[in-house]
C-alpha positions in Angstrom: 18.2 -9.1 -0.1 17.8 -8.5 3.2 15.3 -5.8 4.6 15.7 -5.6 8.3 12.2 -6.0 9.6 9.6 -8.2 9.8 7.6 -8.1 6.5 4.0 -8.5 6.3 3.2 -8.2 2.2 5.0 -7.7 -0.9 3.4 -6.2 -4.3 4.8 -6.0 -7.9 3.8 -3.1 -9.9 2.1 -4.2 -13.1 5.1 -4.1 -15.7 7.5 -5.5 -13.1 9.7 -3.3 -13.1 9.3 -2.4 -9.3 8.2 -4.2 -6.3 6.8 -2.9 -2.6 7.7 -4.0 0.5 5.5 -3.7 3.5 6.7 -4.0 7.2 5.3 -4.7 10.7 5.9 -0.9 11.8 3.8 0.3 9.2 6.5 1.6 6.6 6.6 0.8 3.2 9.7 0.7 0.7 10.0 0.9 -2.8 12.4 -1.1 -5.1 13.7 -1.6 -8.4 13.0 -4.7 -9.3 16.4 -5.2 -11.7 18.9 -3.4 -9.7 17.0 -4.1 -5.9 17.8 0.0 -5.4 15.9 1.6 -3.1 13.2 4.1 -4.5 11.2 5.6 -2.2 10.0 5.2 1.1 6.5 5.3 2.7 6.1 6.7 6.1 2.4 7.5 7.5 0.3 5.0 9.0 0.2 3.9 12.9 0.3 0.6 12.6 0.9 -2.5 10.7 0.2 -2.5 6.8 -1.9 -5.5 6.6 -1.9 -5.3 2.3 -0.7 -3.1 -0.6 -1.2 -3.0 -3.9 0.3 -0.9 -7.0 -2.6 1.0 -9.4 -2.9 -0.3 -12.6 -0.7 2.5 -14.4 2.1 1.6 -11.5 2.6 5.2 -10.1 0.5 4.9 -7.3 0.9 2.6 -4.1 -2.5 1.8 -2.0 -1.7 0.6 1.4 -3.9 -1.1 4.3 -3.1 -0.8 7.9 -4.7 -1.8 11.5 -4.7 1.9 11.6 -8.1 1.7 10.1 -7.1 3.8 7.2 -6.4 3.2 3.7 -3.5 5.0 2.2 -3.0 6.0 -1.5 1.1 7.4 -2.1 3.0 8.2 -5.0 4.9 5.5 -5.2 8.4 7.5 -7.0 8.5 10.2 -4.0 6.7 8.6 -1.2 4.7 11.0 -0.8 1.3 10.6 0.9 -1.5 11.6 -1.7 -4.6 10.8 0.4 -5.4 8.6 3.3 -9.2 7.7 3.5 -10.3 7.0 7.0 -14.1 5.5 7.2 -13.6 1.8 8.8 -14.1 1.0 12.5 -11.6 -1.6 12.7 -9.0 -2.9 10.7 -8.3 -2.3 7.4 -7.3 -5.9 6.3 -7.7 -5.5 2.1 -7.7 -3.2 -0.8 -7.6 -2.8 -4.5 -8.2 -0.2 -7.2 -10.5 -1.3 -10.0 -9.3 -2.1 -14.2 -9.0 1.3 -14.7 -7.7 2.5 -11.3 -10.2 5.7 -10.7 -12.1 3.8 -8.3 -11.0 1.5 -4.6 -12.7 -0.8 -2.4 -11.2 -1.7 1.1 -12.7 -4.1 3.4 -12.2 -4.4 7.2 -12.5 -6.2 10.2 -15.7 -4.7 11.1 -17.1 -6.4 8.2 -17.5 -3.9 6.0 -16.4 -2.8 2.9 -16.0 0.8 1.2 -15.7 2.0 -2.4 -14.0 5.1 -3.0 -14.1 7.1 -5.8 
């Protein structure tokens, strides 16, 4: 499978059944994982998405950028839910707790932020 760009993380949702692609220009894409057909695309964030990963329930896509913001999309339409801006450098990791109400995100400037 070929994407076209340089990639910089991949994520399976948590049945399997789709899998995200992240890319040096700051995009996103959404697969199936079966057929490799293209769901959705994710288009927001100014820089490079340094890490992504699916909520536990698989319908939502969190996204960390050098952009310094943290990006939560529906991961069907590619839509952009909410992008939570707070870090002064960075974004380098996130991830949604068990349950997935709650995030963390942790950055370059050596801190980290929970969001609820």
């Amino acid at each position: 499978m070929e994407i076209g760009s340089e990639i910089t993380d991949v994520t399976f949702d948590p049945k399997g059944q789709h899998f995200a692609v992240a890319l040096q220009d700051g995009s996103a894409k959404v697969y199936k994982t079966e057929t490799q057909e293209s769901v959705s695309e994710l288009k927001g964030h100014e820089a490079e998405i340094t890490q992504m990963v699916f909520n536990p329930q698989g319908d939502k896509l969190l996204t960390a950028s050098k952009d310094k913001t943290v990006r939560l999309w529906n991961a069907q339409t590619g839509e952009a839910v909410q992008v939570l801006e707070g870090h002064a450098d960075e974004v380098t990791s996130c991830t949604f707790n068990y349950i997935g109400d709650c995030i963390v995100s942790g950055s370059q400037d050596g801190s980290c932020i929970i969001w609820q």
